[in-house]
C-alpha positions in Angstrom: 2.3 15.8 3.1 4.7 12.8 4.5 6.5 13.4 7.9 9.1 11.2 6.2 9.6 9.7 2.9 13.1 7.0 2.0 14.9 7.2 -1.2 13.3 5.8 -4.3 14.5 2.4 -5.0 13.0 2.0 -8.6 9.4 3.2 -8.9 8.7 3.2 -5.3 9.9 4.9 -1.8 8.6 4.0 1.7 6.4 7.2 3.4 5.4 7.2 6.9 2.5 9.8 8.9 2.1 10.0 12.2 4.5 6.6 13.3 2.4 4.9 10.2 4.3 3.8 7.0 3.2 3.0 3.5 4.5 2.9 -0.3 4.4 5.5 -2.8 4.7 5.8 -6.4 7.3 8.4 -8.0 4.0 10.0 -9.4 3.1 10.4 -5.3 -0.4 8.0 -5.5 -0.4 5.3 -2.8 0.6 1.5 -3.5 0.4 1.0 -0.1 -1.8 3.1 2.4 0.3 4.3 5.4 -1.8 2.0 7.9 1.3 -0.4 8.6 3.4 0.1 12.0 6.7 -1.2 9.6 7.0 -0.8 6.0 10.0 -1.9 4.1 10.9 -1.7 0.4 9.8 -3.6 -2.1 12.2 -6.9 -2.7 11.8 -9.5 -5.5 8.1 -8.0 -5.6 7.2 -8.0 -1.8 7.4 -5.2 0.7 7.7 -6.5 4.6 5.4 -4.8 6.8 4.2 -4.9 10.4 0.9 -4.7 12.3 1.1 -4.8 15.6 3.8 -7.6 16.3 2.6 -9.8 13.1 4.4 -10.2 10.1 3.0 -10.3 6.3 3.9 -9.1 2.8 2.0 -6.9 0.2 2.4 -7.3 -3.6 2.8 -4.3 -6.1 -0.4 -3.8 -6.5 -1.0 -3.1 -2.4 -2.4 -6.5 -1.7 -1.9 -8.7 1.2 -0.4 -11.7 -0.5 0.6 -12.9 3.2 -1.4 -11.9 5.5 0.6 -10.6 8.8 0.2 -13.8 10.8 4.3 -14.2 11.4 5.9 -13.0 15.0 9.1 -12.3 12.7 10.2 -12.2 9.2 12.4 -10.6 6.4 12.6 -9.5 2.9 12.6 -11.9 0.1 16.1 -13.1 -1.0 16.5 -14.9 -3.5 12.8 -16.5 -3.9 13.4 -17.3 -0.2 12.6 -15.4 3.1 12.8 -16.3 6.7 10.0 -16.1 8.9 9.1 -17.1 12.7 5.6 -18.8 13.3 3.3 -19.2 15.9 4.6 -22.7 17.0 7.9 -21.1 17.8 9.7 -22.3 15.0 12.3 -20.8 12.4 10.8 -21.7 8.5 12.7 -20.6 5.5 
């Protein structure tokens, strides 16, 4: 069904079709529909993904929580990530 699918960490494994990643469940349903052109595990509750060349973060339940907006960011660490904005400027 998957072209690819990552080691569980926890609950949840990163999948990818066609160049398009997502997150499963160990039970196989969709948390995150495989629509995003990056996709990386979950971390402190928050997966990274990509559209395009923007940056956001889904939630557990497969909702946007930060909409990809950012030209460059990372995982949660910590409470804390690191992000790049529009302005050209490093926020953490």
């Amino acid at each position: 069904m998957y072209d690819y699918v990552n080691d569980f960490e926890g609950e949840y494994a990163v999948v990818r079709i066609k160049n398009k990643y997502g997150i499963i469940r160990k039970n196989g349903t969709a948390v995150i529909d495989t629509k995003y052109d990056l996709c990386e595990p979950f971390s402190e509750g928050l997966a990274l993904v990509r559209t395009g060349t923007k940056y956001g973060f889904i939630n557990e339940a497969g909702e946007e929580v930060i909409k990809p907006q950012y030209q460059f960011a990372m995982g949660f660490t910590d409470g804390l990530t690191v992000i790049h904005d529009k302005r050209k400027k490093w926020l953490n």
